[in-house]
C-alpha positions in Angstrom: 0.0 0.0 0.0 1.4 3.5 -0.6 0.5 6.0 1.0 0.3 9.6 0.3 -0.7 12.7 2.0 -1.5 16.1 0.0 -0.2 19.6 1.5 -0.5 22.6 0.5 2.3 25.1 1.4 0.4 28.1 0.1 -3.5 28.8 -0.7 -6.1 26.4 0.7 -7.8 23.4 -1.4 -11.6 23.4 -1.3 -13.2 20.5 0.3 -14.8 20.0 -2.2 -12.0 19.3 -4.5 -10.6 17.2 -2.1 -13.2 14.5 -1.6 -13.5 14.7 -5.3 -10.0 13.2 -5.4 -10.0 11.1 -2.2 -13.5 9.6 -4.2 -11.7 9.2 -7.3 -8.7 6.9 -5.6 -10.8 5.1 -3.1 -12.9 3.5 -6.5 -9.9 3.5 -8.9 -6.3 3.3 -7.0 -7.1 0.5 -3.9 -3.3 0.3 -3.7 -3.0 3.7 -2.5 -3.7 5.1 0.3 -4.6 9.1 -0.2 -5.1 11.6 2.7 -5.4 15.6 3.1 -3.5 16.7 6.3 -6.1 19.2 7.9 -3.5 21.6 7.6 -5.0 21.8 3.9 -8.1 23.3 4.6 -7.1 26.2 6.9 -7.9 29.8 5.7 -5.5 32.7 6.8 -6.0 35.2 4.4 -4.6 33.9 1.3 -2.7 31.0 2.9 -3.7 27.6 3.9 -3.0 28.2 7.7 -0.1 30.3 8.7 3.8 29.8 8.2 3.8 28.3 11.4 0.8 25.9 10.3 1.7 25.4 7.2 5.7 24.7 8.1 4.6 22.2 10.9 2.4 20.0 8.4 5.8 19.8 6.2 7.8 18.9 8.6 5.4 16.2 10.3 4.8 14.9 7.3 8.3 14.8 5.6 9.3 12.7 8.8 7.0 10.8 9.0 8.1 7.2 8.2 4.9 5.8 7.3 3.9 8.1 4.1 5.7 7.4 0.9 4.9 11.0 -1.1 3.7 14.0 -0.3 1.6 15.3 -3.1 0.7 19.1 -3.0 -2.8 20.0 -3.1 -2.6 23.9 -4.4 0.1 26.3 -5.5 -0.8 29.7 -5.0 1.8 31.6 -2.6 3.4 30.6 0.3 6.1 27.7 -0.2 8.9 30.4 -0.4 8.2 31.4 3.1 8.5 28.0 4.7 11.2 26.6 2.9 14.1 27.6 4.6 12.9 26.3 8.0 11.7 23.3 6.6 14.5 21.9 4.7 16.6 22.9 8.0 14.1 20.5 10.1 13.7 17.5 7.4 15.4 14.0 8.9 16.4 11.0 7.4 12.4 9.9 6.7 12.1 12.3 3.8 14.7 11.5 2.0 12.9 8.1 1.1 9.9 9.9 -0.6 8.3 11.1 -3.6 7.1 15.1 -3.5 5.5 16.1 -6.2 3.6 18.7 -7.2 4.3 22.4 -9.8 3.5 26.2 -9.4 4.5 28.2 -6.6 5.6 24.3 -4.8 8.8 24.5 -7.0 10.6 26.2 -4.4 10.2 23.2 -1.6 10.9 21.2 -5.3 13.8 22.9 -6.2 15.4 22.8 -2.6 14.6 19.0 -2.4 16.6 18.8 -5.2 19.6 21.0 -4.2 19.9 18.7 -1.2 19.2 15.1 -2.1 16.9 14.4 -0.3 13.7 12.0 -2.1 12.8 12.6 -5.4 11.2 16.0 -6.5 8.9 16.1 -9.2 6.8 17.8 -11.5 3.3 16.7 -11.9 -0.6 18.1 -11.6 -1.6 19.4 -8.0 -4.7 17.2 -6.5 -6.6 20.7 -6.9 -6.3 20.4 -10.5 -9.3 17.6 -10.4 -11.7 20.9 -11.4 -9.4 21.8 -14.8 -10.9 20.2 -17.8 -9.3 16.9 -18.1 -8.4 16.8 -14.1 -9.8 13.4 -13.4 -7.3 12.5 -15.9 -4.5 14.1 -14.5 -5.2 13.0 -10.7 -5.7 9.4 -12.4 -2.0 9.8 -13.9 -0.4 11.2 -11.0 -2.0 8.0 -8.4 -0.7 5.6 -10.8 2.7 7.4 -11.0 2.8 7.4 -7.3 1.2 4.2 -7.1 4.2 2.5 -8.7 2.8 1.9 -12.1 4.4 2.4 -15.4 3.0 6.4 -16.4 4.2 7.6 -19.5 6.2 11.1 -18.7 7.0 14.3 -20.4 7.7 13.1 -24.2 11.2 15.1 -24.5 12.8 13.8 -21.6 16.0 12.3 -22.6 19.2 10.8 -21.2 20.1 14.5 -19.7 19.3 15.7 -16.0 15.8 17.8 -16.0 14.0 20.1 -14.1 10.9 22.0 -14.5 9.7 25.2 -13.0 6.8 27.8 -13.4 8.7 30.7 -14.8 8.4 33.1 -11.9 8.9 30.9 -8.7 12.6 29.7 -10.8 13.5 33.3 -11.3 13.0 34.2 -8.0 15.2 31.1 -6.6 17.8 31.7 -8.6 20.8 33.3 -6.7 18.8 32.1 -3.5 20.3 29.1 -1.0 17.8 27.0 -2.4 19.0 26.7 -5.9 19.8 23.7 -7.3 23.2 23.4 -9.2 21.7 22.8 -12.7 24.8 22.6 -14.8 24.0 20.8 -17.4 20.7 20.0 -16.8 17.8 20.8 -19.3 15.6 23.3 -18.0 12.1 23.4 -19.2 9.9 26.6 -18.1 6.7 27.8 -17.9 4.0 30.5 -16.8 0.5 31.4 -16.3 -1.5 35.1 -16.0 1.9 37.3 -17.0 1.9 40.0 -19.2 4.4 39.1 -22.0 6.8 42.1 -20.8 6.8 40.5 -17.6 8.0 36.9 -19.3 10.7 38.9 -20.7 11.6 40.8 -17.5 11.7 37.2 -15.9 13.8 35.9 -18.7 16.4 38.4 -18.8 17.1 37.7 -15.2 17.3 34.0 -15.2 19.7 33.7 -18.1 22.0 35.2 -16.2 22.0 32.8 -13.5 21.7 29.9 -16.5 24.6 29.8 -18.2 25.9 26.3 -17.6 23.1 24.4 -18.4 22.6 22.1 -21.2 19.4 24.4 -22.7 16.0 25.3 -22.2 12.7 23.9 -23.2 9.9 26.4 -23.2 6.7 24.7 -22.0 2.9 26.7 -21.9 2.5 30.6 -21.6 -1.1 30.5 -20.6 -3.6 32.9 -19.6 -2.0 35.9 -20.7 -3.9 39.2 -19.8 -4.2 42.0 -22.8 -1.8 44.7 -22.3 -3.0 48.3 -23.4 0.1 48.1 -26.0 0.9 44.6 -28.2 4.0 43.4 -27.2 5.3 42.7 -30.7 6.7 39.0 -29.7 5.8 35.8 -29.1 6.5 33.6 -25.9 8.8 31.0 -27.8 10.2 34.7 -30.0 11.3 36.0 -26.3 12.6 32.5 -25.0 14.9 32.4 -28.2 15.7 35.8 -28.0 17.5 35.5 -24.5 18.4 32.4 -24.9 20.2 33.5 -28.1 21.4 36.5 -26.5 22.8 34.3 -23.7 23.9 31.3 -25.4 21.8 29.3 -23.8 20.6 26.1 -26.0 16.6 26.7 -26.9 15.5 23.0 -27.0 12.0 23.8 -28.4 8.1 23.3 -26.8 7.4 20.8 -23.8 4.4 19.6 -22.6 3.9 21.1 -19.4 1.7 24.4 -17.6 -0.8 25.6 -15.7 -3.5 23.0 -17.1 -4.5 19.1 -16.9 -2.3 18.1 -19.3 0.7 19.4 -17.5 2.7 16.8 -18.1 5.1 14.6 -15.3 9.0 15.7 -15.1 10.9 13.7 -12.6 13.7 15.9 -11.2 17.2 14.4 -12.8 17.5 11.8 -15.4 14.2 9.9 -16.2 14.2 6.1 -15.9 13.9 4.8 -19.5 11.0 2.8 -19.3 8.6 5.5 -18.2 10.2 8.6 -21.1 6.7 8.8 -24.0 
């Protein structure tokens, strides 16, 4: 039996949306065990609980020996002001599990990653059950957790990879909690940004880039209308400062703010699982 509990470092799930999940593995996944730490459903203004909540239910739950992955239930805003206490506090326990989860949870992610400790991962949050599609894409995350063969983001090659939402990476970068990602494929992406703003956010993280083997630009979604046309496209600015930097641009990948965002393991991918 694995289990897994669902966190959420930043905004609050609704219950709904919860029991639409925990319904959803109960009929389909009966090799799973899947709970919501109560944590989840706190409201403090925009957060799920407070830091203090919301660190607590990390740090319970990475040491806890009994759950094998933590699967987070919202992004929002909020992991960036846990994770320095809660990577400080994580014991041997969570370094055997799986954490996985995108959005504004990259930064517990990315510092996972920095450290070695469990496998971080890129996949749909258990919130995402409401996107069109999200019964698919809680269905592929339980059988990914579960053990079972999933097929993964199609690109994926022999190379390390990570994958980010385009504003939590830029604002790690040059932070304690930044992986080394020399050499590593780097595949970005962004939701509800002004396309000045995805080039503000590029310019600065191709500065703090330079060693990797490229970048793979995955969905720009959402984008709001600015009063003025910005005169490029999303993939025109990522080869643009990629160009500018000499960073590699490795083309589109299959992941965002949607159901079909697709599943990156953090590293090299096992063979047997790459689309």
């Amino acid at each position: 039996m694995t289990k897994i509990v669902s966190l959420c470092p930043g905004k609050p799930i609704e219950r709904a949306r919860a029991d639409a999940v925990l319904a959803l593995a109960k009929a389909q996944f009966p090799a799973v065990s899947l709970r919501f730490h109560p944590q989840c459903f706190v409201e403090d203004g925009h957060f799920a609980g407070n830091d203090p909540t919301r660190l607590a239910a990390f740090i319970e739950t990475a040491n806890d020996p009994q759950v094998d992955a933590i699967w987070f239930a919202m992004g929002g805003y909020g992991a960036c002001r846990i994770v320095g206490e809660a990577m400080a506090s994580v014991g041997d326990s969570a370094r055997d599990k799986v954490y996985l989860g995108y959005s504004d949870n990259g930064y517990l992610l990315g510092a996972l990653y920095a450290q070695g400790i469990g496998q971080a991962v890129h996949g749909p949050l258990a919130g995402d059950i409401r996107r069109e599609g999200g019964e698919d894409a809680c269905r592929r995350v339980l059988a990914y957790l579960g053990g079972a063969d999933v097929p993964l983001e199609a690109g994926l090659d022999d190379r390390p990879t990570v994958a980010f939402n385009l504003m939590t990476l830029a604002m790690m970068v040059g932070t304690d909690f930044m992986p080394d990602l020399t050499d590593h494929v780097v595949i970005v992406e962004e939701v509800a940004e002004h396309l000045y703003a995805v080039d503000r956010l590029f310019f600065h993280i191709v500065e703090h880039l330079g060693a990797i083997a490229g970048l793979r630009l995955g969905r720009i979604s959402a984008v709001p209308e600015n009063d003025r046309p910005f005169g490029q496209t999303e993939e025109e600015i990522a080869k643009f400062w990629c160009q500018r930097s000499g960073i590699a641009y490795l083309g589109r990948a299959d992941i965002g703010h949607d159901a079909g965002n697709a599943i990156v393991p953090f590293g090299v991918a096992p063979k047997a699982s790459r689309a």
